[in-house]
Each structure stands twice: as structure tokens, then as C-alpha cells.
C-alpha positions in Angstrom: 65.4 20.9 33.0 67.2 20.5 29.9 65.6 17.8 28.8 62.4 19.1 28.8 63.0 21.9 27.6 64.7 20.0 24.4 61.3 17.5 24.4 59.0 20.8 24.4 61.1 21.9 22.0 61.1 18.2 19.7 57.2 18.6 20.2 56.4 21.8 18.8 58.9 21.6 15.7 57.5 18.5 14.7 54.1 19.2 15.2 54.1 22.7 13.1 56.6 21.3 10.5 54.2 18.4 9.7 50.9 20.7 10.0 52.6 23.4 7.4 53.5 20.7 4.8 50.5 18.3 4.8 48.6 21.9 4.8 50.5 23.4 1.7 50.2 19.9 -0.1 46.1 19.8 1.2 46.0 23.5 -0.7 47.5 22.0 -3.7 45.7 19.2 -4.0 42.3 20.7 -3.6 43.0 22.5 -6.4 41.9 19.3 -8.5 40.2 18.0 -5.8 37.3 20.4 -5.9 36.2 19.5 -9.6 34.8 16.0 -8.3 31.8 15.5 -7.3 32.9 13.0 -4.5 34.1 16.0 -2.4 31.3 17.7 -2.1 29.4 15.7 1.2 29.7 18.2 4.4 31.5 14.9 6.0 34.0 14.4 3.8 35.3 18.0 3.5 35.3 18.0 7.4 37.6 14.9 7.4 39.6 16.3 4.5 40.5 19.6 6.5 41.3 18.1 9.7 43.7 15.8 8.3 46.8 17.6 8.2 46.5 18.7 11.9 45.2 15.1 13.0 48.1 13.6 10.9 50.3 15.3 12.7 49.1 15.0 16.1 49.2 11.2 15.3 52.6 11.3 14.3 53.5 13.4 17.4 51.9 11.0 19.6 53.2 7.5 18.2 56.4 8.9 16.9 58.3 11.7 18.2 57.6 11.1 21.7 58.3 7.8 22.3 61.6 8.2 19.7 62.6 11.2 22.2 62.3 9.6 25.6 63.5 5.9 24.0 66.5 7.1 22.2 67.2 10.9 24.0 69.4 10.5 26.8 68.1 12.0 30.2 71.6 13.8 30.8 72.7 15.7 27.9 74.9 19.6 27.7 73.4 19.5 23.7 72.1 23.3 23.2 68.9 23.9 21.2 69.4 24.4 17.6 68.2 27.3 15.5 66.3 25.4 13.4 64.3 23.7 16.4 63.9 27.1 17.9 62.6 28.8 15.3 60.2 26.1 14.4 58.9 25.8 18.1 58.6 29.5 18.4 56.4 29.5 15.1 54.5 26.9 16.9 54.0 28.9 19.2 53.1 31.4 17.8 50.7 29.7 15.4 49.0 28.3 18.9 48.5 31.8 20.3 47.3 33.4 17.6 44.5 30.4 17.0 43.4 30.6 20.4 43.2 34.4 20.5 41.2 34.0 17.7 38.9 31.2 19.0 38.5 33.6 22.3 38.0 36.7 19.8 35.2 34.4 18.0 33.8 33.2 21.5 33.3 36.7 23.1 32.2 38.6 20.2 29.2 35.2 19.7 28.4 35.6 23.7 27.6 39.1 23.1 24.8 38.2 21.3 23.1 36.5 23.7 23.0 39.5 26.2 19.5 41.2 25.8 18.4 37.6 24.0 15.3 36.4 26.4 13.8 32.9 26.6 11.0 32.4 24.0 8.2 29.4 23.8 8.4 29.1 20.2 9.1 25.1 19.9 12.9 24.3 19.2 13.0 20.5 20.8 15.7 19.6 23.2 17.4 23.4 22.1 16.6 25.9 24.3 15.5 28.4 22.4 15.9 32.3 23.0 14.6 35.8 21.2 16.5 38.5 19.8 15.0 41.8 19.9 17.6 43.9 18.3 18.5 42.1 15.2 17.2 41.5 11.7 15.3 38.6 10.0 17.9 35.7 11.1 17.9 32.5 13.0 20.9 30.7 14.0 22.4 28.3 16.3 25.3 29.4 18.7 27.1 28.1 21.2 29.5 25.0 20.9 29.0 22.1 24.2 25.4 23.7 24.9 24.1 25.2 21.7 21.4 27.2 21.3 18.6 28.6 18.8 17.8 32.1 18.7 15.4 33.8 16.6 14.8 37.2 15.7 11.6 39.4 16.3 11.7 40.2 12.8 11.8 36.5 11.7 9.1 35.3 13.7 7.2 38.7 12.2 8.3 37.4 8.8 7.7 34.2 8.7 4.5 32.1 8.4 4.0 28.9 11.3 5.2 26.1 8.6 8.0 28.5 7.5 9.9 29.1 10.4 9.2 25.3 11.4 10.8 24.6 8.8 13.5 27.0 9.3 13.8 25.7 13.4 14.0 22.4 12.1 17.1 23.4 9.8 19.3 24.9 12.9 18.3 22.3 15.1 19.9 20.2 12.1 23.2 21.9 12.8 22.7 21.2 16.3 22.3 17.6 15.8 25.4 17.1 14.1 27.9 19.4 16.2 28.3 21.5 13.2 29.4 24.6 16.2 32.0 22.2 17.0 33.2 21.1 13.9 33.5 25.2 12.7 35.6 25.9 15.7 37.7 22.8 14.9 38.0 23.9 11.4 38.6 27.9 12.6 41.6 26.4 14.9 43.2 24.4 11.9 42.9 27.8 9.9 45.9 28.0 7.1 46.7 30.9 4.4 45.8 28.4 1.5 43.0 26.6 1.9 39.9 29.4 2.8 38.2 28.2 -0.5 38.3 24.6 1.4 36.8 26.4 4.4 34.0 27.9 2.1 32.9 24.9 0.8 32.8 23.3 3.5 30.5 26.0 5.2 28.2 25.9 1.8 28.3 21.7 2.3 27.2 21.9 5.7 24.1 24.5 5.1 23.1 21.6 2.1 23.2 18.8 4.4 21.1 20.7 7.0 19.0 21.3 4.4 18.5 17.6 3.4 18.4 16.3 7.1 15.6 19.1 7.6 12.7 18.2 4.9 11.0 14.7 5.1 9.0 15.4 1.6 8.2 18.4 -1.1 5.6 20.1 1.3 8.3 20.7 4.0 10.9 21.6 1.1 8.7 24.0 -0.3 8.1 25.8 3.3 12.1 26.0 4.1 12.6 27.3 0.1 9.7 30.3 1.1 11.5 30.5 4.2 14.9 31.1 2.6 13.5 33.3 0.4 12.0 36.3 3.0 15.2 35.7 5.3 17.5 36.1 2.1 16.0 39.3 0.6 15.8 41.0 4.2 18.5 43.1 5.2 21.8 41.7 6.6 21.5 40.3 9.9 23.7 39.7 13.2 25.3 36.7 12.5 27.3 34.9 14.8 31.4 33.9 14.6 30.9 30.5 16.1 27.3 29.7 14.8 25.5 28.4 12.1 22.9 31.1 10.4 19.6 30.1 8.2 21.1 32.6 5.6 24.6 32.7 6.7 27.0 35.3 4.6 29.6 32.8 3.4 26.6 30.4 2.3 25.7 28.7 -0.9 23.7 31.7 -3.0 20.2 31.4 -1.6 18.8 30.6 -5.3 20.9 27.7 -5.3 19.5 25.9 -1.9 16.1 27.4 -3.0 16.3 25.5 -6.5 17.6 22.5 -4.7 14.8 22.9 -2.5 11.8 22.7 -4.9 13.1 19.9 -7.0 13.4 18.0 -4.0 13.9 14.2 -3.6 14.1 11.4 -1.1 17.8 10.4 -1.8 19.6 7.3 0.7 22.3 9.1 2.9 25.8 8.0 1.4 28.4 6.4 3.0 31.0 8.9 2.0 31.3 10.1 5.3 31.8 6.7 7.0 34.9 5.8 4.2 37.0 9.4 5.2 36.9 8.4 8.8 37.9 5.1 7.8 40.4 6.0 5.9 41.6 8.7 8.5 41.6 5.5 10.9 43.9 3.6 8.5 46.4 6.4 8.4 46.4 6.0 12.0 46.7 2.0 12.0 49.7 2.0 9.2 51.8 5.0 11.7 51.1 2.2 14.4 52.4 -0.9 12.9 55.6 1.0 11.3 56.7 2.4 14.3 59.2 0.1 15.0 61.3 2.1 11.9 59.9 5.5 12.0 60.9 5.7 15.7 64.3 5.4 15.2 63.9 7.7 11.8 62.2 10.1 13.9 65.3 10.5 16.0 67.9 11.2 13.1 65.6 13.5 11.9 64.9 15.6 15.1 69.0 15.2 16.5 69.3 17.3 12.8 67.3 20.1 14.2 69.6 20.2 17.2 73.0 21.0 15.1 
């Protein structure tokens, strides 16, 4: 039982000691970071604020466990230190209070749907659903099965090319998980990096932007489309969805402006070198196992004085 308890234990304080320190050095970093224009691709700011919690899952994974049950002897009267059992109860702690705020994020986004009823306006492979009680506003909720709702008032507002053009822009989201990816980023939440989590939002309401239009025509009808959802008053908007106008979005002249000077642009490869990259971190952990295991135990038989 002991043992267990002391792996549990080896677990947690590694995991939330690694997390807290690549997160601080993440908050310090971006604080140069953000000038360049190479992080500004939805992609790469995803990958970017994962990588403290994936770094340290991937160090939990090929490190401390297999240092704990290769070098930790089964039978052992060693008590729990205080520094291990503070750190586990922070992680702990830290765990509870992201899940209660994931379930806090999930109810308060499935309330939405009640009263929302099936609507044939054309969404694709989304089904798509009507909200009577809400202002001008469409978004896209829901995480493994998302859906699009759209508001009486937007379908009011809109003109058929406009809110195409808007429909097309959710299902965007959609298409690339972006539900998912928020949650993701809403579970790694730390005190130092919301302006990392803003930009990222903005990012991914450009990109679905530029994956929405095919030429100036189509730009123009999601700029006008912008534009009457923007000016209306604020609408319901979702914890765990992705909004048309959503309240922590790019300012609507900006998208608008990018909007009208539209142009075909290649999709970089910006996104495809940070999961690279993240991929490499995981490769170099791998082949210098051999010494961090045995590191990995000095360091945790520490915590246990």
C-alpha cells in the first residue's frame, strides 16, 4: 500500500512541479515572444501553450515512472516527505479545481441548447439548431459532436450571402476542433499567461476567417456580416464555443479591414514545424533516458527527506 501510495505521490509532485516552472518560464518568455510575427498563426500559439503540460506529461511518462518502479524498492518503511506532500496536494488541487471548471464551463454551455430547436438553414455535416431567446450571434458549441446555432435575430439580420458566409466561418471552427483545442487550453489555465490565451482566441477567429472566404466577394459578405453582428447588442455566448463576434475577439474593425483587403495567401507550414518540434522534445527525453532515469530518482528520493 505504501508503495503506491509513495508512486501517487512521485507522480503528482513531478507532474505539477514541471507544469508550474515550464509555465512561469512560458509567461516569461512570451513576454518577447509576442513582438514576432512568427507567433502569431492559431497553430503555433496552440502548440506553444500546451507545451509546458505536454512536456511534463512526457517526462512523467518516460521518466519518473519507469525511474520509480526500476530503482524504488517494493518493500520500504520510508514516510512521505513534506515537500512531496505538499506538491501532490497542490496537484491535486490544481486537478480539481480545472475539472470543476471544465464541468462549470460544460453545464453553463448545455444550458444553451435547452429551448434551441432544429433549423433547415444549411450548416453541412453540423447539425444546426435555432435560438429563440438570444441576440444577433452564431456560434459553434459542443466539443466530440459540435454544433451550430443561430439566433432568430441573426437570421432576421442577416442577408442569404451574409450569414453563408458567417455559417461557413463556425463550421471553420468546427473543422479544425477549435472546441476541443479551447477546453484543452481552459484545462492548462495558469495565472501568467491569459494574454497568451487571448491571442490565441483572436488567432483562431483570423484563421477561421481565412479558411472561410475563397475570394473578395465572399470576404466582403463575412466583413458585412461582422459588421451587423458586431454593432448589435451583446449576445449569449457560450464558455466552451466559438462565437462569430466572440467577446475576447480581435476588435471587429480589425477582421473587417483584413477582410476587404483580402488576398489568396499559401497556408504556411508554421503549424507543421511546432508539432515537429514538440515531437523532437519528445524523441531527445526518449533517447536520454538511460541518464535522466537514474537522475530522476536522486531527485525524487530528495522530496522524500
Amino acid at each position: 500500500m505504501m508503495y503506491w501510495l509513495r508512486f501517487a505521490v512521485v507522480c503528482a509532485s513531478v507532474f505539477i512541479l514541471l507544469y508550474a516552472f515550464l509555465s512561469a518560464l512560458l509567461a516569461l518568455v512570451w513576454t518577447k515572444l509576442k513582438r514576432s510575427s512568427t507567433f502569431q498563426s492559431a497553430e503555433v500559439l496552440f502548440i506553444l501553450r500546451i507545451v509546458p503540460c505536454v512536456t511534463a506529461l512526457i517526462v512523467l511518462a518516460f521518466v519518473a515512472v519507469p525511474s520509480f518502479w526500476v530503482l524504488e524498492p517494493s518493500a520500504t518503511d520510508e514516510w512521505i516527505g513534506l515537500w512531496a506532500a505538499l506538491l501532490s496536494l497542490a496537484c491535486v488541487i490544481w486537478i480539481a479545481m480545472r475539472a470543476g471548471n471544465l464541468y462549470s464551463a460544460w453545464r453553463s454551455t448545455s444550458r444553451i441548447f435547452e429551448g434551441a430547436v432544429p433549423t433547415k438553414v444549411l450548416g453541412g455535416t453540423v447539425p444546426v439548431f435555432e435560438l429563440r431567446d438570444s441576440g444577433a450571434n452564431l456560434f459553434v458549441a459542443g466539443v466530440l459532436k459540435p454544433r451550430l446555432l443561430i439566433s432568430r435575430r441573426a437570421i432576421e439580420l442577416l442577408d442569404a450571402d451574409e450569414l453563408q458566409a458567417a455559417i461557413r466561418h463556425e463550421l471553420a471552427h468546427a473543422r479544425s476542433a477549435d472546441n476541443l483545442k479551447q477546453m484543452v487550453v481552459r484545462f492548462c489555465s495558469f495565472p501568467f499567461l491569459s494574454s497568451l490565451d487571448r491571442a490565441w482566441l483572436r488567432a483562431v477567429e483570423i484563421a477561421a476567417d481565412d479558411r472561410s472566404v475563397t475570394d473578395a466577394l465572399t470576404a466582403a459578405d463575412l466583413a458585412s456580416a461582422l459588421i451587423k453582428v458586431g454593432t448589435e447588442s451583446a449576445a449569449l455566448t457560450p464558455e466552451l464555443g466559438m462565437s462569430l463576434v466572440p467577446e475576447a475577439d480581435t476588435p471587429v474593425s480589425d477582421r473587417v479591414r483584413r477582410l476587404l483587403a483580402w488576398k489568396s495567401a499559401a497556408r504556411g507550414n508554421a503549424g507543421r514545424l511546432a508539432v515537429g518540434l514538440l515531437l523532437l522534445q519528445a524523441a531527445a527525453v526518449a533517447v536520454n533516458v538511460g541518464w535522466l532515469v537514474p537522475q530522476m530518482h536522486r531527485f525524487t528520493e530528495l522530496l522524500f527527506q
